[in-house]
HTML snippet that shows the backbone in 3Dmol.js (N, CA, C, O; Angstrom):
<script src="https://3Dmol.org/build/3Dmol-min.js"></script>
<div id="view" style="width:600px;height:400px;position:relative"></div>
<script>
const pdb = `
ATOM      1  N   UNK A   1      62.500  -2.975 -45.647  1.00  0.00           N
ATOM      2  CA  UNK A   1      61.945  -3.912 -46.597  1.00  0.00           C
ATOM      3  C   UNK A   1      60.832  -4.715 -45.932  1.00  0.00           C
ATOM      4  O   UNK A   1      60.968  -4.867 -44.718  1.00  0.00           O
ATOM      5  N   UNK A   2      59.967  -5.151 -46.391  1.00  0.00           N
ATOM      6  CA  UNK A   2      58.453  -5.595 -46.379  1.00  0.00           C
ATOM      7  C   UNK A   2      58.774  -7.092 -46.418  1.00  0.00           C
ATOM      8  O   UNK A   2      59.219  -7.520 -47.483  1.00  0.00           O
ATOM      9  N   UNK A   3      58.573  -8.123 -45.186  1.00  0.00           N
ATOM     10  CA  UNK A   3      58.385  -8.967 -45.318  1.00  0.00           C
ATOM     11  C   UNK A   3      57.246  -9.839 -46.297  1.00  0.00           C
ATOM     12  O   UNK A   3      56.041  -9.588 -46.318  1.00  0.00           O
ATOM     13  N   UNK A   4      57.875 -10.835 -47.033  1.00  0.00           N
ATOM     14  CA  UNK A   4      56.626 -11.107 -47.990  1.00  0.00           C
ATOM     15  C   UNK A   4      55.842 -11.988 -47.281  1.00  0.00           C
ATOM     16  O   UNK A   4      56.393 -12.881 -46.637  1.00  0.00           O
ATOM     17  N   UNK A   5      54.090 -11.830 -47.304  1.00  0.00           N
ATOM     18  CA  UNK A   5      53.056 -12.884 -46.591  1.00  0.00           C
ATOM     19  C   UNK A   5      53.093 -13.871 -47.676  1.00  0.00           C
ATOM     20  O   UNK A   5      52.981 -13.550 -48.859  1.00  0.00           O
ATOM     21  N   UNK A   6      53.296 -15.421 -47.146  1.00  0.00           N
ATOM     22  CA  UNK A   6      52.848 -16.341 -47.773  1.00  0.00           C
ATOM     23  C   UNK A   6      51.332 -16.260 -47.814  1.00  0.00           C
ATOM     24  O   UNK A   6      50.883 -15.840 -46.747  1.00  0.00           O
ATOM     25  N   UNK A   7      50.368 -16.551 -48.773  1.00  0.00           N
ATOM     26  CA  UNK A   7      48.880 -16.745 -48.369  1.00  0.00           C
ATOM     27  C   UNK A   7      48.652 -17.889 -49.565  1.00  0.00           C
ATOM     28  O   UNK A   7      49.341 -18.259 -50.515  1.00  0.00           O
ATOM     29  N   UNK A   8      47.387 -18.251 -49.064  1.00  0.00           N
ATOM     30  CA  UNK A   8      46.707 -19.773 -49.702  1.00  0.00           C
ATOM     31  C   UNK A   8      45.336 -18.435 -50.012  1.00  0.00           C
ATOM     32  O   UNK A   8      44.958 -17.506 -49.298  1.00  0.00           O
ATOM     33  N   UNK A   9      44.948 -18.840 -51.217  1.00  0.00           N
ATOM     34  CA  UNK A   9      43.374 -18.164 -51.399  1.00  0.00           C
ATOM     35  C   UNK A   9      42.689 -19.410 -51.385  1.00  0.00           C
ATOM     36  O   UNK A   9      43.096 -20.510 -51.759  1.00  0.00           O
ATOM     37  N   UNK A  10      41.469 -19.047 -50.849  1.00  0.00           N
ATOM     38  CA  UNK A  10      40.169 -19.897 -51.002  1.00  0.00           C
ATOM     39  C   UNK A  10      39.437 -19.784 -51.896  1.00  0.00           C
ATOM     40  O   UNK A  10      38.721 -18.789 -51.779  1.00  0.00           O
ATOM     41  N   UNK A  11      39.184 -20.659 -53.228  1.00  0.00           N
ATOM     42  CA  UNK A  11      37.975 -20.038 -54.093  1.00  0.00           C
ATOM     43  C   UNK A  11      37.077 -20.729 -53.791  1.00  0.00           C
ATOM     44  O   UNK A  11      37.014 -21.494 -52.828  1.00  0.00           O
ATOM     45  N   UNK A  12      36.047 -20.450 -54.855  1.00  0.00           N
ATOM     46  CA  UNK A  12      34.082 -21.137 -54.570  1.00  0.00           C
ATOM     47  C   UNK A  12      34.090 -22.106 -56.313  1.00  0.00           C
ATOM     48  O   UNK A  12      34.951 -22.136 -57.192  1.00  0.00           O
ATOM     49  N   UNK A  13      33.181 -22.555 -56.246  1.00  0.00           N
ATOM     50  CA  UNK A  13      33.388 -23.717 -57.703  1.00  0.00           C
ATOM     51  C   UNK A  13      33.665 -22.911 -58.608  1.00  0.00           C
ATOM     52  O   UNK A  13      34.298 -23.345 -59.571  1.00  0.00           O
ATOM     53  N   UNK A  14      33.266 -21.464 -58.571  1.00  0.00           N
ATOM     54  CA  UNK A  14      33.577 -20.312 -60.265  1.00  0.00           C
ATOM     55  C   UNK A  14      34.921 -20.101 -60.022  1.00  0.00           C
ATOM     56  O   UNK A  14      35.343 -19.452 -60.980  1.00  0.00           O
ATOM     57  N   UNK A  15      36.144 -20.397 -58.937  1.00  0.00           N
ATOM     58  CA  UNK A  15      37.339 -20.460 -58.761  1.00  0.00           C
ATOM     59  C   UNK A  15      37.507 -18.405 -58.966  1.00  0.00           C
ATOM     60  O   UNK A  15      38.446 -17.815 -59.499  1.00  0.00           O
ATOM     61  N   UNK A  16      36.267 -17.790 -58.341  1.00  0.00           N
ATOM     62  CA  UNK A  16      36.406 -16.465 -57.157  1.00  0.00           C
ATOM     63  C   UNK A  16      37.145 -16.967 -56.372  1.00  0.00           C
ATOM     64  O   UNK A  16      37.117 -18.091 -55.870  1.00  0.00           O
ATOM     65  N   UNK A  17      38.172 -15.732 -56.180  1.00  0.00           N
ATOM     66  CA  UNK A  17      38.808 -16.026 -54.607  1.00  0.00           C
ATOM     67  C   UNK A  17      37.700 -15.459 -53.804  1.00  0.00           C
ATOM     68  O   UNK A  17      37.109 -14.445 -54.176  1.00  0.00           O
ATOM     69  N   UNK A  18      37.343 -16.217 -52.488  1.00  0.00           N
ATOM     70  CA  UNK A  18      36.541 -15.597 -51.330  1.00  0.00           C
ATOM     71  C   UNK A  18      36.920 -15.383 -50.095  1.00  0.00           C
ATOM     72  O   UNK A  18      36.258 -14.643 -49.368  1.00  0.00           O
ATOM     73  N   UNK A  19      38.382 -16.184 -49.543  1.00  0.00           N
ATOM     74  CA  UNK A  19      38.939 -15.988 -48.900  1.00  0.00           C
ATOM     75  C   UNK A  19      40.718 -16.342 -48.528  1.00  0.00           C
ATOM     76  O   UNK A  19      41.267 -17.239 -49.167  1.00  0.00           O
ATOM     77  N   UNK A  20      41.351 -15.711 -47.672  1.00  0.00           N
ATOM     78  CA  UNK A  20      42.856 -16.059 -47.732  1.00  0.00           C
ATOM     79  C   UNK A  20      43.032 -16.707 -46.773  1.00  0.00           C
ATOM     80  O   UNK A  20      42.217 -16.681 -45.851  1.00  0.00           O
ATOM     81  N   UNK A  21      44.153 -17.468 -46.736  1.00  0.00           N
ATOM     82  CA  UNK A  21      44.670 -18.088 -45.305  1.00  0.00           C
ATOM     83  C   UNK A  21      46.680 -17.876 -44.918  1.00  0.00           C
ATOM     84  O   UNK A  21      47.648 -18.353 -45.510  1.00  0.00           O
ATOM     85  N   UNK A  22      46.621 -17.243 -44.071  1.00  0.00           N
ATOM     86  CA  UNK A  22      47.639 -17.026 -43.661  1.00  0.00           C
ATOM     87  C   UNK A  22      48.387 -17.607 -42.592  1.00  0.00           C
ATOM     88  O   UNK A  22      47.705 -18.161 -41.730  1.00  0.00           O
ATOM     89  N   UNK A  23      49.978 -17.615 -42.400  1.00  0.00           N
ATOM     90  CA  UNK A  23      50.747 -18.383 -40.840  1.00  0.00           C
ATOM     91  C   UNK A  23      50.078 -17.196 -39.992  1.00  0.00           C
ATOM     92  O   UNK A  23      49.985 -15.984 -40.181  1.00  0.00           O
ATOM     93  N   UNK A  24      49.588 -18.195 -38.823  1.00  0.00           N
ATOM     94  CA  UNK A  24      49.356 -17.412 -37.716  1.00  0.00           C
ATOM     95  C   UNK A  24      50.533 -16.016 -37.452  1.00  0.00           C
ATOM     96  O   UNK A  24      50.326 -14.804 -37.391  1.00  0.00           O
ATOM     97  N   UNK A  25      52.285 -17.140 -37.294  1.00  0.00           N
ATOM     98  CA  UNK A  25      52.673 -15.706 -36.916  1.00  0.00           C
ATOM     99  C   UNK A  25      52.349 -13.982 -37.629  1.00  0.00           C
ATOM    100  O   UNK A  25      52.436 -12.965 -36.940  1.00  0.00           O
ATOM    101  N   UNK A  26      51.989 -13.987 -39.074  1.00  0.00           N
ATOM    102  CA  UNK A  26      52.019 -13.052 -39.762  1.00  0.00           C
ATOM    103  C   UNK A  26      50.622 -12.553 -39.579  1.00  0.00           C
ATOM    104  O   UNK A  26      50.539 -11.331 -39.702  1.00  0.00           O
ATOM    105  N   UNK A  27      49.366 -13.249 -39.287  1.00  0.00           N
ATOM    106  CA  UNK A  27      48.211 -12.282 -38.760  1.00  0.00           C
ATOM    107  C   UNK A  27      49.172 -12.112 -37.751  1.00  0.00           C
ATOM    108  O   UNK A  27      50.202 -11.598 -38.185  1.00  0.00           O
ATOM    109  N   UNK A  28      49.186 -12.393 -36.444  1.00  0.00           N
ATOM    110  CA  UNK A  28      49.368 -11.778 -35.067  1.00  0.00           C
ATOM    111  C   UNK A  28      50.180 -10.303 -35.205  1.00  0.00           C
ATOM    112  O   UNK A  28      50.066  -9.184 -34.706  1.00  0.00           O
ATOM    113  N   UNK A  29      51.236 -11.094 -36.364  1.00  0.00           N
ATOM    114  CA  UNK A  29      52.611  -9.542 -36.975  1.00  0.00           C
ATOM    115  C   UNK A  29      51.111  -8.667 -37.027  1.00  0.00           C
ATOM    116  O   UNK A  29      50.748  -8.157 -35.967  1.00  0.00           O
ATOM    117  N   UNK A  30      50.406  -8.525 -38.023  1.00  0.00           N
ATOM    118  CA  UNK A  30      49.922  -7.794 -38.856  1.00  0.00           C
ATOM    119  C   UNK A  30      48.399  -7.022 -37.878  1.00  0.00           C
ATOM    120  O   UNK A  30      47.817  -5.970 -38.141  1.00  0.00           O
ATOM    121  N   UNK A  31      48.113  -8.011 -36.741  1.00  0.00           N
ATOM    122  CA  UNK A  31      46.912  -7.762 -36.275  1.00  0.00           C
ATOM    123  C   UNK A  31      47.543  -6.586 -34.687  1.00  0.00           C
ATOM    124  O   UNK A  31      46.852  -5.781 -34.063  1.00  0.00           O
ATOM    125  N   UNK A  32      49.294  -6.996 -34.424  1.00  0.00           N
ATOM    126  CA  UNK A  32      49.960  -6.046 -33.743  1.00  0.00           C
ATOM    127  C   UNK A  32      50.086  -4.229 -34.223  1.00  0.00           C
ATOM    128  O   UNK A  32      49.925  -3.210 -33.552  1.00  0.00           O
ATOM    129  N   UNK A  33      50.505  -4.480 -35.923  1.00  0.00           N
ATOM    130  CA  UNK A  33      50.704  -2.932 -36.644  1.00  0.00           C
ATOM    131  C   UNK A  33      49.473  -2.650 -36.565  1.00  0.00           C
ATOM    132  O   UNK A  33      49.260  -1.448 -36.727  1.00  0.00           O
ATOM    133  N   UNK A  34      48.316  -3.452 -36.329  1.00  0.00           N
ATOM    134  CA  UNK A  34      47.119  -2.621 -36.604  1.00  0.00           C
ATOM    135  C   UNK A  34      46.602  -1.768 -35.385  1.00  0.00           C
ATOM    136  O   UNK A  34      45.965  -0.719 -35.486  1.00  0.00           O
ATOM    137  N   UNK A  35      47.049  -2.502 -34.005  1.00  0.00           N
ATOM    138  CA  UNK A  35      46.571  -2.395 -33.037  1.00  0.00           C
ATOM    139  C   UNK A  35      47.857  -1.087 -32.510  1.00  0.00           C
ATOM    140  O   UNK A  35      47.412  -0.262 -31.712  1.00  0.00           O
ATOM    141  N   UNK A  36      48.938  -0.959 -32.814  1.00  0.00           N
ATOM    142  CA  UNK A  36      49.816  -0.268 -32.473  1.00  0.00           C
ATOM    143  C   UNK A  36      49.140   0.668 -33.451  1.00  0.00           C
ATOM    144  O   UNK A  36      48.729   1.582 -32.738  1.00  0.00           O
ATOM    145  N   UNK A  37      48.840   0.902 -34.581  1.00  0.00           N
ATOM    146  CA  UNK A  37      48.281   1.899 -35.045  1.00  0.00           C
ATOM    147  C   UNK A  37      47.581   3.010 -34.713  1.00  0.00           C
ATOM    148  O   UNK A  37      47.829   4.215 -34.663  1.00  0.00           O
ATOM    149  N   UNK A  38      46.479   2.193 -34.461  1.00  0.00           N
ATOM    150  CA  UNK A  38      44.810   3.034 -34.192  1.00  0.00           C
ATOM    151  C   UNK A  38      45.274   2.987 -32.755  1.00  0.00           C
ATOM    152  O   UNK A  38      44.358   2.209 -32.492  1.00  0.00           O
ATOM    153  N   UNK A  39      46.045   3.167 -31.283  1.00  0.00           N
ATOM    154  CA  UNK A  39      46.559   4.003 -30.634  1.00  0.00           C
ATOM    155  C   UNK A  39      47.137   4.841 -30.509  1.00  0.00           C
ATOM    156  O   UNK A  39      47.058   5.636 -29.572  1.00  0.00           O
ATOM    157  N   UNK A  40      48.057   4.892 -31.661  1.00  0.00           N
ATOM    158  CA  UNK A  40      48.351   6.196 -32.088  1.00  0.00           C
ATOM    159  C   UNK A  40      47.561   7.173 -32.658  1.00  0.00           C
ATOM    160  O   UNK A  40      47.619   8.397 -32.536  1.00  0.00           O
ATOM    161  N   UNK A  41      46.897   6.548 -33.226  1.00  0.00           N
ATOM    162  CA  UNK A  41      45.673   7.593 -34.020  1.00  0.00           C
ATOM    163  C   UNK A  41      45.056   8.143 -32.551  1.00  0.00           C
ATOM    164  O   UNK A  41      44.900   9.338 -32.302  1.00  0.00           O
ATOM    165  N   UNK A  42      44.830   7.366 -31.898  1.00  0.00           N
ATOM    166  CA  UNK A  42      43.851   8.158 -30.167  1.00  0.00           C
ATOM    167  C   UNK A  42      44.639   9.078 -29.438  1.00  0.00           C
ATOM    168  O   UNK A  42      44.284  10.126 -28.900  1.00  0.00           O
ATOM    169  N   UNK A  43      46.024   8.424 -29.502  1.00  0.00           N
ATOM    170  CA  UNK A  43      47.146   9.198 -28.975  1.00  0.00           C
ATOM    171  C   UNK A  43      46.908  10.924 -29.490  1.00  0.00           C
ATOM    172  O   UNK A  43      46.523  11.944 -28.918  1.00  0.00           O
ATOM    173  N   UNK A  44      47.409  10.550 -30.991  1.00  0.00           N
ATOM    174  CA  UNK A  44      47.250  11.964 -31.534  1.00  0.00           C
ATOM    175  C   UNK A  44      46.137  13.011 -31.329  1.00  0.00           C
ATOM    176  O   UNK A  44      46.221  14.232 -31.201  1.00  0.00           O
ATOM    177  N   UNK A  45      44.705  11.904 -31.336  1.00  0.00           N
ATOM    178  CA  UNK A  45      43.551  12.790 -31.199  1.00  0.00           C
ATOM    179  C   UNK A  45      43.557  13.576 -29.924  1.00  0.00           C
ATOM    180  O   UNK A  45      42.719  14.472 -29.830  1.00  0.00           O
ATOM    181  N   UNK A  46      44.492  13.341 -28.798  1.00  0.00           N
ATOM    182  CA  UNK A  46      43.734  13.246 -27.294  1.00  0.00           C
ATOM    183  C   UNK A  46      44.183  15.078 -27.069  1.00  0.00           C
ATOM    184  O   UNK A  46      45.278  15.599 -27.281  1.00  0.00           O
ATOM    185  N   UNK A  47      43.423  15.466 -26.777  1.00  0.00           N
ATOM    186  CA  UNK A  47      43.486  16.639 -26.513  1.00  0.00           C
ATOM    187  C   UNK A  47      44.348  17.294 -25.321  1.00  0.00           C
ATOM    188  O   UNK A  47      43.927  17.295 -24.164  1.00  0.00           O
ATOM    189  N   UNK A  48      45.835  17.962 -25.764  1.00  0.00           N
ATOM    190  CA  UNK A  48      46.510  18.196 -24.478  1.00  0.00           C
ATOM    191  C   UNK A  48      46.076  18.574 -23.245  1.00  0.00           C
ATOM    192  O   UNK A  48      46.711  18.359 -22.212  1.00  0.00           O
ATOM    193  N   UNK A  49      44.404  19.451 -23.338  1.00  0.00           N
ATOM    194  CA  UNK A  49      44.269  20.275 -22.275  1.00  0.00           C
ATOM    195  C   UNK A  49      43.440  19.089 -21.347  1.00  0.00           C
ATOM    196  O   UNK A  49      42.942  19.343 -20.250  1.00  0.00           O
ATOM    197  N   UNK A  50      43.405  18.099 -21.835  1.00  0.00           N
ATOM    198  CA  UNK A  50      42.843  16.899 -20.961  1.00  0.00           C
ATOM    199  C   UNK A  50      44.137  16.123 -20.349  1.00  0.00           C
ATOM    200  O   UNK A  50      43.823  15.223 -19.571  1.00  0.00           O
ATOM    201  N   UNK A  51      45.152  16.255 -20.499  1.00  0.00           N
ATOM    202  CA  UNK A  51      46.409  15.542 -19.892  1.00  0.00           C
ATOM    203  C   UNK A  51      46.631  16.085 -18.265  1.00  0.00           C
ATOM    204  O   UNK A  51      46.772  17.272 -17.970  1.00  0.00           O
ATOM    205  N   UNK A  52      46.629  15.310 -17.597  1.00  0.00           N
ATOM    206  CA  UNK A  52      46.994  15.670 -15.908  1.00  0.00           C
ATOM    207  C   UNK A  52      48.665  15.651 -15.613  1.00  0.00           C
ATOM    208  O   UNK A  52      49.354  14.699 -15.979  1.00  0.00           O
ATOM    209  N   UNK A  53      49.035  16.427 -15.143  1.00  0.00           N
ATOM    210  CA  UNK A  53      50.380  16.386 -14.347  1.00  0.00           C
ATOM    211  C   UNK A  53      50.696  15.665 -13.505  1.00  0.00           C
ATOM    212  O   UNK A  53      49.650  15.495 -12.878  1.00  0.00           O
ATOM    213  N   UNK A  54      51.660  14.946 -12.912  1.00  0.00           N
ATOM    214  CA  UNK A  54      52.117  14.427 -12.003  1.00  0.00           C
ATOM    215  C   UNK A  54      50.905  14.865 -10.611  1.00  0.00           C
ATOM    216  O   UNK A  54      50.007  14.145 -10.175  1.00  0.00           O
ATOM    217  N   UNK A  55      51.079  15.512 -10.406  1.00  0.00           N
ATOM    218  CA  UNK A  55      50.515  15.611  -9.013  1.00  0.00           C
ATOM    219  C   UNK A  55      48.372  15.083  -9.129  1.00  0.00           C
ATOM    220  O   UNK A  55      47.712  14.307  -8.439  1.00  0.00           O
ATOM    221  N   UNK A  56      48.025  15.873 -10.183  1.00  0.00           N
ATOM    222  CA  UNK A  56      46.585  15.475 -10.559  1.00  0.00           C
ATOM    223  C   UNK A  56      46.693  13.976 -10.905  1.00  0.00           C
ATOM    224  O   UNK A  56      45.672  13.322 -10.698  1.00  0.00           O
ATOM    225  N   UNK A  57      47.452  13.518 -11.254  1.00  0.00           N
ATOM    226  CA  UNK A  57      47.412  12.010 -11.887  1.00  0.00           C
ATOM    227  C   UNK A  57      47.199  11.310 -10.921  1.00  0.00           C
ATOM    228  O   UNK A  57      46.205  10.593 -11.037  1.00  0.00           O
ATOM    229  N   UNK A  58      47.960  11.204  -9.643  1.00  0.00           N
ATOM    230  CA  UNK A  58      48.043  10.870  -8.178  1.00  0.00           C
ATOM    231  C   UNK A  58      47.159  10.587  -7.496  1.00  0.00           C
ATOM    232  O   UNK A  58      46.957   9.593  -6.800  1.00  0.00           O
ATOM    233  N   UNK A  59      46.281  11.958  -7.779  1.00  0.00           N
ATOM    234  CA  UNK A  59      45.468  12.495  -6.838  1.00  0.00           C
ATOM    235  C   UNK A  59      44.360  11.681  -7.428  1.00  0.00           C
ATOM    236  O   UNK A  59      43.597  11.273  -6.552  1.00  0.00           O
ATOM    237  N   UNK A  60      43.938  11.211  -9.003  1.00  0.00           N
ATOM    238  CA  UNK A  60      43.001  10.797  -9.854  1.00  0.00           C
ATOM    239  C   UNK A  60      42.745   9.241  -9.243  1.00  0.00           C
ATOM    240  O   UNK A  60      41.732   8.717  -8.779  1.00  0.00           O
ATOM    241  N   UNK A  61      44.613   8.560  -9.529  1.00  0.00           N
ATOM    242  CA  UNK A  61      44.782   7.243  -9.290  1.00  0.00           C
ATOM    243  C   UNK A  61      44.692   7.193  -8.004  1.00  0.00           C
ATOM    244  O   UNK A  61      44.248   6.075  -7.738  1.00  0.00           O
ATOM    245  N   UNK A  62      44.888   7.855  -6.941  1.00  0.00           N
ATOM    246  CA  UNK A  62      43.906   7.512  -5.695  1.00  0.00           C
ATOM    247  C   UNK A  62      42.784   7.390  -5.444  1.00  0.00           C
ATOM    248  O   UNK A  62      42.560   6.658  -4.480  1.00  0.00           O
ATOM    249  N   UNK A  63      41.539   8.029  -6.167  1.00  0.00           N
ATOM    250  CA  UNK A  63      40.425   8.192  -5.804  1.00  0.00           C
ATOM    251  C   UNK A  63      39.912   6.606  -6.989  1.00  0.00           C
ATOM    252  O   UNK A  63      38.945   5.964  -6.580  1.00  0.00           O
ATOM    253  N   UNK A  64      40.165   6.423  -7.493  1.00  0.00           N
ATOM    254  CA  UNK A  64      40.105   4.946  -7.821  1.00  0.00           C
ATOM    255  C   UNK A  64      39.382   3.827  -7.763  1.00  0.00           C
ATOM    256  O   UNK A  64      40.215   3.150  -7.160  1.00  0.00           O
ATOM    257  N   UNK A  65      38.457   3.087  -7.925  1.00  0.00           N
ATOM    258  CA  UNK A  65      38.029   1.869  -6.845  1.00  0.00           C
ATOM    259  C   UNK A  65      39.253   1.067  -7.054  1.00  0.00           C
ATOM    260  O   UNK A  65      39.456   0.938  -8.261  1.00  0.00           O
ATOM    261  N   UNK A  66      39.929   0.621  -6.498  1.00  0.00           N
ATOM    262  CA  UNK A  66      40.807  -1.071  -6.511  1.00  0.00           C
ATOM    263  C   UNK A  66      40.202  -2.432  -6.474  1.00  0.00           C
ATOM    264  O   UNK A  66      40.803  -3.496  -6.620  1.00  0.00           O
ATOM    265  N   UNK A  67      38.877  -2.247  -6.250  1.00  0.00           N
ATOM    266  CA  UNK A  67      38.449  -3.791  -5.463  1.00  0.00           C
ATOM    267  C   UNK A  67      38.298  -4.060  -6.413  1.00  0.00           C
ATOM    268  O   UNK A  67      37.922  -5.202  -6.679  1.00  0.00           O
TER     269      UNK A  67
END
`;
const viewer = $3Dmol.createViewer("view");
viewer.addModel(pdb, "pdb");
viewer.setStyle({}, {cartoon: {color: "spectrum"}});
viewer.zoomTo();
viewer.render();
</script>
């Protein structure tokens, strides 16, 4: 079940809504599913034959700069 967003709309004198206002916690909720999202979407895109094994990974994260 779908937590319900409280929101406040903003209108202009023709009483258009132009904008919403929301509790912080529920952007941050909402700005997290977005961001957990579209990594998955990259996730999915990433092409297996570009994935390194244990030993290439090593060998990658050594050559590295650290400083």
């Amino acid at each position: 079940m779908m937590k319900e967003i409280k929101k406040k709309y903003i209108v202009d004198e023709d009483l258009n809504k132009v904008a919403v206002q929301i509790d912080i916690a529920d952007f941050e909720k909402i700005e997290q599913i977005l961001e957990d999202y579209a990594l998955g979407q990259l996730m999915a895109e990433n092409d297996p034959a570009d994935n390194l094994d244990l030993q290439e990974a090593k060998k990658f994260y050594d050559q590295l700069d650290k400083s």
